[in-house]
C-alpha positions in Angstrom: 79.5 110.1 118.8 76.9 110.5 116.0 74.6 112.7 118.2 77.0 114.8 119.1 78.3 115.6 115.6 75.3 115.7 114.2 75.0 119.3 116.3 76.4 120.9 113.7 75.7 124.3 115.9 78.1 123.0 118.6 81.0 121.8 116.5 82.8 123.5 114.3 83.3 122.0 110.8 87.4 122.2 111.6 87.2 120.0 114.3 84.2 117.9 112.9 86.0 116.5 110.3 89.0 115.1 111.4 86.8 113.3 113.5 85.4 111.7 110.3 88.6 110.8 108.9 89.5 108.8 112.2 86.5 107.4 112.8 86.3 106.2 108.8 89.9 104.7 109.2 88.4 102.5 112.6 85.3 101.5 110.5 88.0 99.9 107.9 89.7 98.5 109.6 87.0 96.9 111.6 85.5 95.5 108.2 89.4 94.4 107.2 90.4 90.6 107.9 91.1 90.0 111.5 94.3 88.9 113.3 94.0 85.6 113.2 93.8 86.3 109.1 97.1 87.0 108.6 97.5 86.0 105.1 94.5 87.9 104.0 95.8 90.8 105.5 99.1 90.5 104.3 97.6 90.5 101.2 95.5 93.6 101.1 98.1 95.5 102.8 100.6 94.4 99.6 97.9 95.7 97.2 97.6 98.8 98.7 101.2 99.8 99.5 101.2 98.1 95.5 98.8 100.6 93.9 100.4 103.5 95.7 104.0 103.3 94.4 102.6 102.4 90.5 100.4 105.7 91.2 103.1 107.8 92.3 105.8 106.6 89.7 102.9 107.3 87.2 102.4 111.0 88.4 98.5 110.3 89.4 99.0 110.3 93.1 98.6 113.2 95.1 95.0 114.8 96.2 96.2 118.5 95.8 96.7 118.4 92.5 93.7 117.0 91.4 95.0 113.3 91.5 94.1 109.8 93.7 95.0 109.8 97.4 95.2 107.2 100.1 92.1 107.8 101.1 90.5 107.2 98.1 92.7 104.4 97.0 91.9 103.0 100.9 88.0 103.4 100.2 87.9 101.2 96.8 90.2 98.2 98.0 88.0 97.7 100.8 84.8 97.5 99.0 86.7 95.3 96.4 87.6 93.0 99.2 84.3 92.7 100.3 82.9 91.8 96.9 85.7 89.6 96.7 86.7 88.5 100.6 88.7 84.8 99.3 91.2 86.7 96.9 94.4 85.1 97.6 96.5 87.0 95.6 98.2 90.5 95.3 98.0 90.4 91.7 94.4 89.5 91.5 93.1 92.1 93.8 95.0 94.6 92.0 93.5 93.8 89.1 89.7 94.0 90.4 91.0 97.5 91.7 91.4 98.6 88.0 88.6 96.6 86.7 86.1 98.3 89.4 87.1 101.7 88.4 87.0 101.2 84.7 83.9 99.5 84.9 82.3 101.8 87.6 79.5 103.9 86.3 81.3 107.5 87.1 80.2 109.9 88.3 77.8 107.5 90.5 79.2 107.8 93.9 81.4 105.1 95.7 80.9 104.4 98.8 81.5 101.1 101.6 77.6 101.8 103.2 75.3 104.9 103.6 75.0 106.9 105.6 71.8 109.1 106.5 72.0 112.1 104.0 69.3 114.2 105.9 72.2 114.4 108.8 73.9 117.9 109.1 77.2 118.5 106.5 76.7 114.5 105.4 77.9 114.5 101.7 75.0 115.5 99.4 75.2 115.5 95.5 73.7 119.1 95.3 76.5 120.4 97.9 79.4 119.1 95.9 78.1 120.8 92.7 76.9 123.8 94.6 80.7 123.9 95.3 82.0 123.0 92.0 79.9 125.6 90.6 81.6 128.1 92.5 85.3 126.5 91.9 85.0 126.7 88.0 82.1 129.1 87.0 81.4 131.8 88.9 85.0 133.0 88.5 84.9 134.6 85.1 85.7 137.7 83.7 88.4 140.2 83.5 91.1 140.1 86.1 91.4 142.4 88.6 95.3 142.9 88.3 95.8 144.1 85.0 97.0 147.3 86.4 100.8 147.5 84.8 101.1 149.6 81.4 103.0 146.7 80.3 100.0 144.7 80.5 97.5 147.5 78.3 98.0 144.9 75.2 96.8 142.1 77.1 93.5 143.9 78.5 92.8 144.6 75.3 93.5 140.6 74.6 91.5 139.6 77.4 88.3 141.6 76.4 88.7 139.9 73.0 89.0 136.8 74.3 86.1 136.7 76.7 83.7 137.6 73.7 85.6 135.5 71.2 85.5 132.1 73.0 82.8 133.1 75.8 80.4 130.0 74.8 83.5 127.5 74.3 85.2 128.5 77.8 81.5 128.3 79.6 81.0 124.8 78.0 84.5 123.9 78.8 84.5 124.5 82.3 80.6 123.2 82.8 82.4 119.8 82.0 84.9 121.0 85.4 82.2 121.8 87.7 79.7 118.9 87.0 80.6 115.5 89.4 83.1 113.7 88.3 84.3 110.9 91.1 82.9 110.9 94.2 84.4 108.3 96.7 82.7 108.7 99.9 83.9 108.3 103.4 82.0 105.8 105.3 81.8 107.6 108.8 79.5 110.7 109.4 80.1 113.8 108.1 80.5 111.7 105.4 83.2 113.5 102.6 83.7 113.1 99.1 87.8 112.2 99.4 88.1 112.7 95.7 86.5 116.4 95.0 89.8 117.7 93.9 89.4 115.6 90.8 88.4 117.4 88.1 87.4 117.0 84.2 91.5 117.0 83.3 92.6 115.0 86.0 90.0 112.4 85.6 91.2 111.6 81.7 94.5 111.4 83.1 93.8 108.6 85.8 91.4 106.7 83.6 94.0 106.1 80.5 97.1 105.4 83.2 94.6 102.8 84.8 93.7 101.6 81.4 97.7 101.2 80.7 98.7 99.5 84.5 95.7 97.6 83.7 96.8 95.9 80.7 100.2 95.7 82.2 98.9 93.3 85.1 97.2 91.3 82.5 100.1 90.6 81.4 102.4 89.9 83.9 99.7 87.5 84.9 100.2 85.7 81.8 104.0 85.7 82.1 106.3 82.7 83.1 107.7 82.1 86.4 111.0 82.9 84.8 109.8 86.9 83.3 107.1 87.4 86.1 109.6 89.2 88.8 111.3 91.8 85.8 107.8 92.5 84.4 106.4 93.1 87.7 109.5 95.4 88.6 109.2 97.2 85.2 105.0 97.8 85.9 105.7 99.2 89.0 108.8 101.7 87.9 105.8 103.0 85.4 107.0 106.2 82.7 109.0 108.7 83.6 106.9 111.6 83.6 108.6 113.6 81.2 108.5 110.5 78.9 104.4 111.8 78.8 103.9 114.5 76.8 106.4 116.7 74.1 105.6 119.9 75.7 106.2 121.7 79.0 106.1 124.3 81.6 107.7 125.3 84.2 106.1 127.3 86.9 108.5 128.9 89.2 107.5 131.3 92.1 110.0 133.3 93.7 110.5 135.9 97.3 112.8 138.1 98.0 113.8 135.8 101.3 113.5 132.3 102.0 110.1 133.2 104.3 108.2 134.9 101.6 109.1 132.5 99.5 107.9 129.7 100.9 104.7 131.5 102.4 104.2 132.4 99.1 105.0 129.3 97.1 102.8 127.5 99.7 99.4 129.9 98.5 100.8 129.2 94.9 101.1 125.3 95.2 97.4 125.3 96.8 95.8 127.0 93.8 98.0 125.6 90.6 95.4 123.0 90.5 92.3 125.3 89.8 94.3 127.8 88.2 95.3 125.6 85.2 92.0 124.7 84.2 90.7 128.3 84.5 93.5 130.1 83.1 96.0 128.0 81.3 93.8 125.3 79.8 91.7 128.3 78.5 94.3 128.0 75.5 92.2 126.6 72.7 94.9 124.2 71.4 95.3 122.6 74.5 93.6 119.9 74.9 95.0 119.4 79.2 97.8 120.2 81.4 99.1 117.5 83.4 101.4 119.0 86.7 103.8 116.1 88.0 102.5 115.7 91.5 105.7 114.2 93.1 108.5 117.0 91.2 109.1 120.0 92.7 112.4 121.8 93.3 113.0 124.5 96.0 116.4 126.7 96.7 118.6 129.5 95.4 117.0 130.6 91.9 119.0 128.9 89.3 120.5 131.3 86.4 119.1 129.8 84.2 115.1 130.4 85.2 116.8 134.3 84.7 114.8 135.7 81.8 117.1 138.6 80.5 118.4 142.0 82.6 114.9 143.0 83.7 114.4 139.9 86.0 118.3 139.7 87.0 118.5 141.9 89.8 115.4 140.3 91.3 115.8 137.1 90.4 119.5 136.2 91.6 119.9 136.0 94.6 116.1 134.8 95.6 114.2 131.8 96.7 112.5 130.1 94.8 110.5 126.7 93.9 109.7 124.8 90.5 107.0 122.4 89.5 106.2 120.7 85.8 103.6 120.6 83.7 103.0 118.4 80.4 100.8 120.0 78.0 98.6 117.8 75.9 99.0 119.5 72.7 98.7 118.6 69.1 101.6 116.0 67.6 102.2 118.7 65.4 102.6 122.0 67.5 105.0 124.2 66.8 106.0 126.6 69.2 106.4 129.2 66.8 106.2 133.3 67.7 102.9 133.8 67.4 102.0 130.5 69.4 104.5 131.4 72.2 102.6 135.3 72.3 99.6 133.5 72.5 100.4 131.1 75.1 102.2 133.8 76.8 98.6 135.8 77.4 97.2 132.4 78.9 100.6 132.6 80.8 100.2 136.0 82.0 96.2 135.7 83.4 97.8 132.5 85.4 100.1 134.7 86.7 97.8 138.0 87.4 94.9 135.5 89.3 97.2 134.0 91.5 99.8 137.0 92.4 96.9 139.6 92.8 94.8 137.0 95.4 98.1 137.1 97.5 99.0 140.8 97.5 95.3 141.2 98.4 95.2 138.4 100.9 99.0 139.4 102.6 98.8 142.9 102.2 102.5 142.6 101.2 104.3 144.8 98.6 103.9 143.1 94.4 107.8 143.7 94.5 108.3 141.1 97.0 107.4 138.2 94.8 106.7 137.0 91.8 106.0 134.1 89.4 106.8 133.1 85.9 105.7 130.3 83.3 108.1 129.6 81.1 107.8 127.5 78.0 110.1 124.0 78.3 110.7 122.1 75.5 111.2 117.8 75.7 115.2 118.5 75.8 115.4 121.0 78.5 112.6 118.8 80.6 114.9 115.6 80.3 117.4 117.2 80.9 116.5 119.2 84.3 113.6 117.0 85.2 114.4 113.3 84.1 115.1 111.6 87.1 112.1 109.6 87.7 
């Protein structure tokens, strides 16, 4: 089987690596206590069903975003348990999953074994910044859709801008496109399953593992008697909007239900990039944080309707939501001139995303659109709360 992917001239990469990601999962499970184990793979199977709910109720569980995956999460149990193969509690091995990754020398890459990097499309450090590079560097520059008079102000903004914070914004997003946490596959072509992580989304992971670490310290320490309520309480983790003061809401919106979810698919697949090129560009903000797990999809609701001009497109449209926390100062005040500043940041989201899909359907602007609107705490608990 390694022969013939390695003919990388024969094989397409789109068939190639699917085959990876089955052959990894039989290499696990190979290495993964046997039948005749059962209580060592009852346990490893409780850890990892374990970490998954606490990531997901903590909002750092979901690869698209930027965030842990399976995969990932897959990858680092099974090299804990074979550091570790006579842990006999769920508890325990959860707790050497946080230790590991607090501990591990990022961005050194994890892997179970190696594999030959002089193989064909095998994971190679220079390849993943290579591609980084061209994720977070080489798109600078003015935007090609500032074409509405509306928008003259905000060409004039944007030339501004690019000279006025030209050395802060390339050393901002050098931190983006450097490695950050590569956890390799263990079957050829080997992948990095964690190269949607960047700069922003790795402080996010590291200080909620820091937190659920502490917290299974201490339920390890509890009595019999508290053990089950703090567990249950560990694992319900904080409410997302609980996180951060400040929000937004992005919403995209088509005339019909099938532009609107063709176009709310493109949009979804590029919020992650798009926040760290566009809206983190904002000098105040320090990250964004989009909720990986709340989204909401249906009729527009009124009150996303931003005045008479959007009305008439806006009503009776399809349209889906997602939420971002803002890590911004304790004392920000979202005063006029922060909200026109913002609203520029706002607006070049907006412009990258909605010009790349007119360009890439050929379809009319008028048939879609999308808007970043500023939510406050109240309005977030309020339409976003559940957990």
């Amino acid at each position: 089987m390694d022969e013939a992917l390695n003919n990388a001239e024969n094989n397409s990469l789109g068939r190639v690596f699917p085959l990876s990601g089955y052959k990894s999962n039989l290499i696990i499970k190979e290495l993964l206590p046997k039948n005749e184990e059962k209580e060592k793979i009852k346990i490893f199977r409780s850890a990892l069903i374990l970490l998954k709910i606490w990531a997901k109720n903590n909002s750092i569980y979901g690869n698209q975003f930027g965030f842990l995956s399976g995969t990932s999460m897959l990858i680092m149990l099974t090299k804990i348990y074979l550091l570790y193969p006579n842990t006999c509690s769920v508890l325990v091995i959860v707790d050497r999953f946080f230790l590991t990754f607090l501990t591990w020398n990022w961005p050194r890459p994890f892997f179970i074994d190696t594999i030959d990097d002089k193989l064909t499309h095998s994971w190679k450090i220079e390849t993943e910044l290579s591609a980084r590079k061209r994720t977070f560097l080489d798109q600078q520059g003015i935007q090609e859709d500032w074409d509405d008079k509306r928008d003259k102000k905000y060409i004039k903004m944007e030339k501004e801008k690019l000279k006025e914070n030209e050395k802060g914004n390339f050393e901002r997003l050098e931190k983006h496109s450097k490695l950050i946490m590569p956890i390799l596959t263990p079957a050829y072509p080997q992948q990095s399953s964690a190269f949607n992580v960047n700069y922003s989304t790795m402080e996010i992971i590291k200080q909620t593992i820091i937190e659920g670490f502490k917290g299974i310290r201490q339920i390890r320490r509890q009595s019999s008697t508290n053990f089950t309520e703090g567990l249950k309480q560990w694992i319900k983790g904080v409410n997302f909007v609980d996180k951060y003061n400040h929000f937004v809401t992005i919403i995209c919106v088509g005339n019909d239900k099938n532009i609107g979810e063709d176009f709310c698919n493109f949009v979804k697949n590029r919020i992650r990039v798009e926040l760290v090129l566009s809206l983190e560009a904002y000098p105040k903000l320090e990250y964004s944080h989009i909720s990986p797990n709340k989204s909401k999809k249906g009729k527009c609701e009124k009150r996303l309707i931003a005045g008479k001009k959007f009305k008439k497109f806006w009503e009776n449209n399809w349209c889906k939501q997602w939420i971002v926390g803002l890590n911004l100062p304790e004392l920000f005040n979202y005063s006029k001139k922060e909200k026109i500043s913002l609203n520029y940041y706002f607006l070049k989201f907006i412009k990258k995303i909605k010009g790349k899909y007119i360009k890439h359907r050929k379809i009319e602007r008028t048939n879609v659109a999308i808007h970043l609107r500023y939510t406050d705490i109240h309005e977030a608990k309020k339409f976003w709360g559940d957990n």
